[in-house]
N, C-alpha and C positions, 0 to 999 in steps of 0.2 A: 444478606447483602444484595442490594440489587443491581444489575447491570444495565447495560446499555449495550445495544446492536444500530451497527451503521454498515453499507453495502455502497461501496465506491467503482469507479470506471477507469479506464485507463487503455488507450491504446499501444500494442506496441508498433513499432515499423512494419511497413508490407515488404520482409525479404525474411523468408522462410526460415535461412542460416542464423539469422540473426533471432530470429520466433526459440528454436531450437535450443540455441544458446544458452538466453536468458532462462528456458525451462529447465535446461541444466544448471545452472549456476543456483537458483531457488530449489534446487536437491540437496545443495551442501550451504545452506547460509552459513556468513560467517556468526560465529558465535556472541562479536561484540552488538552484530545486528538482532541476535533472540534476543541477549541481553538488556537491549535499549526498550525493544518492544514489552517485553515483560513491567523491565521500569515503568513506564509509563502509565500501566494499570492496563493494557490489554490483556487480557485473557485468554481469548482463540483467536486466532489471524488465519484462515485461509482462504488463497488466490486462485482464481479457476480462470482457465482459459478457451477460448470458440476462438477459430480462425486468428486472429489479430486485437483481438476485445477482450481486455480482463478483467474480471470482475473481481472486489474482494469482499470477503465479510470478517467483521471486527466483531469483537465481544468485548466486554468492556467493564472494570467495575464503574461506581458512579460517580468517582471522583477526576475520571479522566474526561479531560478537552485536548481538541486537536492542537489549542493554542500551546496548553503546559507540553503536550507532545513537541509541536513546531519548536521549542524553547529549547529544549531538552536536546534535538535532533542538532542545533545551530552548534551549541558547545560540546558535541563531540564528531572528531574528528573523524573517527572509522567509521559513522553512520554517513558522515559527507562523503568520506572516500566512496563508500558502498552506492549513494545518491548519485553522482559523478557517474560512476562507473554504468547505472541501472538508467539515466539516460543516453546510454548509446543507442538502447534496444527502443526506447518509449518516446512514441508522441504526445502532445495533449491532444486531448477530445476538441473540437472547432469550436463546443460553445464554453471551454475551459476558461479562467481567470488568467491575464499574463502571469506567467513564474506558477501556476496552479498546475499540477501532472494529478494525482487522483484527485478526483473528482466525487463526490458526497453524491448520492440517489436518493431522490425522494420517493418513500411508501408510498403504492398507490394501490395495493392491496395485503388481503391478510384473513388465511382461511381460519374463521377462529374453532 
């Protein structure tokens, strides 16, 4: 089966307590949030953090879009709760879409 890899941006707030937090609370996700993620055909999801910048990598089989993801995320409620909750800590990026928090990166290299 083949997958897909995507690497997204996301800043969080410049106030340290609040940086902390959020790296605590992504120690214990809730379980309806693996859950959702799983559903949706990711694979690997890990978020790496520098100062106030986080970066994520997605693994993905090939049937996933971030649309059937976005659809999916609308009609439950404990991912909204979770959402809600994970913009206390996150800004958007300045060249982000309105209502856009991660942000997609485009390849622009790849050591083969």
């Amino acid at each position: 089966m083949s997958t897909q890899k995507f690497c997204l941006a996301l800043d969080l707030k410049e106030d340290q307590k609040l940086i902390e937090e959020y790296k605590q609370l992504h120690q214990n996700v809730w379980p309806e949030i693996v859950k959702s993620i799983k559903d949706s055909g990711i694979t690997v999801l890990d978020i790496y953090c520098s100062g106030n910048r986080l970066f994520m990598i997605i693994e993905a089989d090939a049937d996933f879009t971030f649309d059937k993801k976005s659809k999916m995320d609308a009609n439950n409620e404990k991912v909204q709760e979770w959402e809600t909750l994970m913009w206390k800590f996150q800004q958007a990026l300045p060249w982000a879409k309105p209502g856009e928090k991660w942000v997609v990166m485009d390849k622009i290299f790849g050591l083969l």
